[in-house]
N, C-alpha and C positions, 0 to 999 in steps of 0.2 A: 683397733689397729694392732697389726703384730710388730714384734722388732726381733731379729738376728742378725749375731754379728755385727751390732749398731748401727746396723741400716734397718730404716723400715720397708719392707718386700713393698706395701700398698699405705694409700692412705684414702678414706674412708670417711667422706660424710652426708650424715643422714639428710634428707631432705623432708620437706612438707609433702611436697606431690609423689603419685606413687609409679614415678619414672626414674628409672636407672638409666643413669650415662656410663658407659667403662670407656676409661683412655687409658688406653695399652701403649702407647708408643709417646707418652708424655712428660717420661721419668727423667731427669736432669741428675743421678747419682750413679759414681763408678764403685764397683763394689772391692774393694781391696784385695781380694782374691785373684783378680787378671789384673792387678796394675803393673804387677811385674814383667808382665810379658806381652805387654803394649809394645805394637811395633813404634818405634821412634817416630816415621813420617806421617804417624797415626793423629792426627791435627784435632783443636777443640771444634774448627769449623769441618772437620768430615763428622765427626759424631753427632754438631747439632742438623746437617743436612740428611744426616738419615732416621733422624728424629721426627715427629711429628710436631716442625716449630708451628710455635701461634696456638697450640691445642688448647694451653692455661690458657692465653687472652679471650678465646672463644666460647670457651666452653665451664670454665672456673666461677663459681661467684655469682650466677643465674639469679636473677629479681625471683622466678618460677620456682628456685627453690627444688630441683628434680633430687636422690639419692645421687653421689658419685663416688667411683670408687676408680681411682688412678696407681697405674704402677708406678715405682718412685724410680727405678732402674733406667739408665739410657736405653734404648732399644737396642743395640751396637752390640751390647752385652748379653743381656736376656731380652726375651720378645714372648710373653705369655699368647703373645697370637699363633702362636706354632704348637704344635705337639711335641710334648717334651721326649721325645724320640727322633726326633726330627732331626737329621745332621747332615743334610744340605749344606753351601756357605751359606744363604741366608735363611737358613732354619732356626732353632728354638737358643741358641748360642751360637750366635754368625762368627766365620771366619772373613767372609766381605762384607760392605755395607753395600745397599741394596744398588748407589752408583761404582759399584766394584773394590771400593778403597778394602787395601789390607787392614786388618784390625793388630792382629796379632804377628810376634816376629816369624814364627813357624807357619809354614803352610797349612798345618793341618789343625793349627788353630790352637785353642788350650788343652793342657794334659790333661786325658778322661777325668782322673781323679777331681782337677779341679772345674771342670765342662758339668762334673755332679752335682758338687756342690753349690755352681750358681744355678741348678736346677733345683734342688731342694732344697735352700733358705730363700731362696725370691721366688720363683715360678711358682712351684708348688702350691705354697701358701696362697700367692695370689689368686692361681685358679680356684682355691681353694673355697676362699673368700667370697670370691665370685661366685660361685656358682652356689654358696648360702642364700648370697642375696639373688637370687634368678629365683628361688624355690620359697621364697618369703613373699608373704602374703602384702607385703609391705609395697613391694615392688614387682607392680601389673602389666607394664610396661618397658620394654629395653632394649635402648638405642649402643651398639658400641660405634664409639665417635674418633674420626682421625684429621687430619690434613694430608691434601698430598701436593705432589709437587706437579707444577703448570705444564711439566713435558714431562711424556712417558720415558721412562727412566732404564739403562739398558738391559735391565730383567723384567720389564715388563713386555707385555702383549699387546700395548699401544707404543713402545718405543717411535720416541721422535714425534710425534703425533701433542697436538694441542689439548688439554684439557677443560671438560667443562667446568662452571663455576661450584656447581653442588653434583654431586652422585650421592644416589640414597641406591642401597641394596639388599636384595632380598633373595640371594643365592636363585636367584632365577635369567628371566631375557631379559633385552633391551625395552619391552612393552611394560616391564614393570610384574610377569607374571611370577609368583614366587616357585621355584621348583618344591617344595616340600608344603602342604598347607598349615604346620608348624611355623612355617617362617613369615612374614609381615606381610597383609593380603594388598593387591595392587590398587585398592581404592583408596589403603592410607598412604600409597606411595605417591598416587595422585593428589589428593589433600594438601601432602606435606611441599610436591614442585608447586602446587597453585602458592602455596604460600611464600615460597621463594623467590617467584616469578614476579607476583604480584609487589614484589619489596626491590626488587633490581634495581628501581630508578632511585633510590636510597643510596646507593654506590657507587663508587667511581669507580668503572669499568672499563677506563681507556687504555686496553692491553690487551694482547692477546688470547683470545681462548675459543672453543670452538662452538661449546652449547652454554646457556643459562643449565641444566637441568638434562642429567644421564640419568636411566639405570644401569645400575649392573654393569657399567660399563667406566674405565677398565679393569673393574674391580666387580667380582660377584658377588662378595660378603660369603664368599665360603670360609675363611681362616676362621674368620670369629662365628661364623653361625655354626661351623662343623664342630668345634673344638665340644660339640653336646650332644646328648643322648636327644632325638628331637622330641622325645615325649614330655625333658625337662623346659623344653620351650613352648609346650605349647599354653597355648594361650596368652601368655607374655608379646604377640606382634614383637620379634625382634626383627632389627636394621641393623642396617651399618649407614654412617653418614660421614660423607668425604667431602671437605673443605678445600678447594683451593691455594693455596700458600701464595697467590700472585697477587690473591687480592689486599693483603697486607704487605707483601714486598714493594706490589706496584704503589700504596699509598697506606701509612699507617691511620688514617684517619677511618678506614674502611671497617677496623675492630669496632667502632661502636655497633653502626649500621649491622654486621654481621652479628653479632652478639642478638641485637635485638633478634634478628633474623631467628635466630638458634634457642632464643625464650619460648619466640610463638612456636615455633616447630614442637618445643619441649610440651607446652600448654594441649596443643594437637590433642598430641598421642595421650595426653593423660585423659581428654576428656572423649577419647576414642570408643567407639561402640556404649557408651555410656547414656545414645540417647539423645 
């Protein structure tokens, strides 16, 4: 684990199986460097809505046992899914949050000087980390893992539009083809919705949503599968995998069932092309 500035950038544990989770948008700490210049109507519930809420209940504490390594940062703040040149408002240090909210009092967000510094004691590192464990032999397998919210949100590409329960992606199409063959091939993307599919009636599903089972869709997995050189991913079958948030808002009893859901998925991939 690293620490600066008495935050730790990530945290980081080993597992038995040799599948890596990363959750990037899981972090629940403000780093004392933009506290000062938090806009006042800057609320603790706009920070947790642009978080990825539920990611610990889902994804935390696996019976499977996969590696995981999570960013401790709110996403509000830093967002290791971005390139750290990124200066967009919802780039690598947001000026919005991804439903519009201001973060900070000035338009233009934090002063360079301090917009550096939350890139080189948290980001940094983290990618840093990251991309250790992508290149360890330890770790043959690697999912980055999110939630997202039940309606497309209004910077997305599905705004207003309902969301499926699970999307798995593979920087490719809707059929599951992956654009790079670095990136996770469509048979384990297939594997992973039968396994989903087949687990639904596990769930309390009385809400809205439009599929069991996307790819790619509204989400390609390009942030997190581009942020690499794809030669460091090959062979690793990376995903992305996108959770719902309805299915915990609409019933918190839905964390077990979904957990399980998210063991076997983990189990999958480890025991992938192995035979």
């Amino acid at each position: 684990m690293s620490q600066v500035a008495g935050i730790h950038p990530y945290e980081y544990v080993q597992g038995t199986l040799p599948v890596l989770l990363e959750l990037p948008h899981g972090g629940h700490l403000t780093p004392d460097e933009v506290k000062c210049y938090l806009h006042p109507k800057f609320t603790p519930g706009d920070r947790r809505e642009d978080s990825d809420e539920f990611s610990d209940e889902l994804y935390l504490g696996l019976p499977a046992s996969p590696h995981i390594l999570r960013f401790m940062i709110w996403r509000a703040h830093a967002d290791p899914n971005r390139e750290c040149d990124d200066l967009q408002p919802d780039g690598t240090v947001k000026t919005l949050t991804s439903q519009g909210v201001k973060i900070y009092q000035s338009d233009r967000g934090l002063p360079e000087p301090v917009r550096q510094q939350v890139i080189d004691r948290y980001i940094r590192p983290h990618r840093a980390r990251l991309a250790e464990l992508i290149a360890s032999p330890a770790c043959e397998k690697v999912a980055f893992c999110h939630t997202m919210p039940g309606i497309g949100t209004r910077t997305s590409v599905d705004k207003g539009e309902l969301r499926p329960l699970f999307t798995f992606g593979n920087a490719g199409d809707t059929d599951g083809r992956p654009s790079l063959d670095c990136f996770a091939e469509r048979a384990l993307l297939l594997a992973l919705a039968e396994i989903v599919e087949t687990s639904v009636a596990d769930l309390d599903v009385g809400f809205n949503f439009c599929d069991v089972i996307r790819f790619n869709h509204p989400y390609t997995g390009d942030n997190s599968l581009n942020r690499f050189d794809p030669h460091d991913l090959r062979g690793k079958q990376p995903l992305t995998i996108e959770i719902n948030r309805d299915l915990i808002l609409h019933n918190p009893d839905n964390i077990a069932p979904t957990r399980a859901i998210v063991n076997r998925l983990v189990l999958a991939m480890a025991g992938w092309g192995r035979g």
